[in-house]
N, C-alpha and C positions, 0 to 999 in steps of 0.2 A: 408316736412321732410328735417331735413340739409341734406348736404352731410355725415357728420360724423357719424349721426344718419340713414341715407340710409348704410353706410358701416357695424358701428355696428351689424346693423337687418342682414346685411347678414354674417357677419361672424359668426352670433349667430348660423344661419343655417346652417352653414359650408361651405359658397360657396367659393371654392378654390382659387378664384380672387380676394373677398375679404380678405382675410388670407393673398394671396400673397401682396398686397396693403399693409397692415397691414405691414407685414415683410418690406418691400422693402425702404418703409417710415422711420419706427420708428428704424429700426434693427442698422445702422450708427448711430443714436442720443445715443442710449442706449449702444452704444458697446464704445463709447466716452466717456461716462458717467462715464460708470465701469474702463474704461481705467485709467479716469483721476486720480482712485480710486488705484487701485490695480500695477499698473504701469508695470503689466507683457501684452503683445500683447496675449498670449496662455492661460493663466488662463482669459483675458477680453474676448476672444472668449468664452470661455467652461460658462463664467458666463451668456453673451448676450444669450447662446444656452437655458440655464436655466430659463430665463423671460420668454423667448417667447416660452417653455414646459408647464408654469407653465400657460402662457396665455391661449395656448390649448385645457391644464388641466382644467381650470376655465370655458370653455366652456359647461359643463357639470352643471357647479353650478350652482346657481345664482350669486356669485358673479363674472362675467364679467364686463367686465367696463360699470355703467352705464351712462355715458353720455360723459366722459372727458378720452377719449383716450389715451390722452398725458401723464397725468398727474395719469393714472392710471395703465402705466407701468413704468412709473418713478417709482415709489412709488413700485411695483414689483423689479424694479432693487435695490433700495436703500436696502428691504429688503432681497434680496439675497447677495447683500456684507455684508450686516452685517453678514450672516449666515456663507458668508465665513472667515470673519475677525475672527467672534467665530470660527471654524474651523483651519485656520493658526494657533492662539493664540494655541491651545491644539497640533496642532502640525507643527513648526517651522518649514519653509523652508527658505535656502539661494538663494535668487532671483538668477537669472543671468541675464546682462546684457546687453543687445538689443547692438550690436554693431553699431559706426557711419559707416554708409556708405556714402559715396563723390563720385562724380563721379568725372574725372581728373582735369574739368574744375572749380571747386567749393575749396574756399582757405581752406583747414583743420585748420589752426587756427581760422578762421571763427565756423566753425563747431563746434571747442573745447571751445570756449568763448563761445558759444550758447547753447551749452550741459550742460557746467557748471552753466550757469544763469538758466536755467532750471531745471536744480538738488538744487541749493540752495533753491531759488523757491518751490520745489517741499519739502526738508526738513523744509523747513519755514512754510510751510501749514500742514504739520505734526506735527507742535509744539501748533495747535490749539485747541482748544476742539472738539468734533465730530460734534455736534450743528453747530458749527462755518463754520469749516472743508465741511459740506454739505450742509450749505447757499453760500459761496464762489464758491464751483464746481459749484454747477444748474445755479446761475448767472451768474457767467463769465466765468467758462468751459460750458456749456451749452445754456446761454444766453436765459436762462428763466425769467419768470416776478417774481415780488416778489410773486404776489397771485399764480401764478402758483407754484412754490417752496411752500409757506405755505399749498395747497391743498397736492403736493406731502410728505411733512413732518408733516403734519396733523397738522400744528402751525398756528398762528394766522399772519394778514399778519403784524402786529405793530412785533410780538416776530421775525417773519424774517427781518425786518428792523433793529431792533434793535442787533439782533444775525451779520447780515450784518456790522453796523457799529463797532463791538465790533472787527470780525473778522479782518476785512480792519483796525481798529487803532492796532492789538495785530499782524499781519503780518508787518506793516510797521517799529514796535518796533524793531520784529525779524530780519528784513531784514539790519536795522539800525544797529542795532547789531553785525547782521554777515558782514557786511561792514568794519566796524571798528575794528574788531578782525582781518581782513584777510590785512588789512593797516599796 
């Protein structure tokens, strides 16, 4: 028996060490995930607390992950941001945001050029389709495989290549764009 498949059988049984394993592991990946998603640090916690409820929760069913770990709390986390995106969408909140902190030694124009390439960045991947939008994260925010991404988005691994290449040419338009406009 893998290791994966030894942790499984035992979280299935409840053993607290594997739960905590489980958590310890996966809980940063997933909370990264949502981060890269929702861009609040407070709503990406309350979201990460909600996977791994719902994981728990699942423990009871049959449907626990049956083999693929990884890739079957991905697929958890994806469909809790949707659920919150439906949510926000019905009712509208104005983010607030995360202040830079610098410590003395660290140049704040550094900081402020850094913030902002990450904010254009960050509106540039919001001009994407959602398809797009969630091939891009798992890849390069997450740095998951293609098959691993098409398992967690239940697409074929050809439609995440291709959703891949559609993304990365329709970002680099946007980026292109916003370059020029701000020239």
């Amino acid at each position: 028996m893998t290791d994966e498949a030894s942790l499984l059988q035992r979280a299935r049984e409840r053993d607290p060490a594997a739960l905590a394993t489980i958590y310890d592991t996966y809980a940063p990946k997933i909370y990264a995930y949502i981060y890269r998603h929702v861009r609040d640090p407070h709503r990406a916690e309350d979201l990460t607390s909600t996977v791994f409820l719902k994981m728990l929760e699942s423990l009871d069913k049959n449907n626990f992950a049956k083999d693929k770990l990884q890739s079957w709390l991905y697929r958890i986390a994806h469909n809790v941001i949707i659920d919150d995106v439906r949510y926000q969408q019905r009712r509208p909140v104005q983010p607030l945001y995360d202040t830079v902190s610098a410590s003395p030694e660290e140049d704040p124009l550094h900081l402020v050029d850094e913030r902002l390439e990450k904010e254009v960045i960050w509106n540039a991947i919001q001009q994407l389709t959602e398809d797009q939008k969630n091939v891009i994260i798992l890849r390069f925010g997450e740095g998951l495989t293609a098959p691993q991404v098409a398992q967690i988005l239940n697409k074929t691994e050809e439609a995440v290549r291709a959703l891949q290449r559609r993304g990365l040419a329709n970002l680099r338009k946007i980026l292109d764009q916003t370059k020029v406009t701000s020239d």
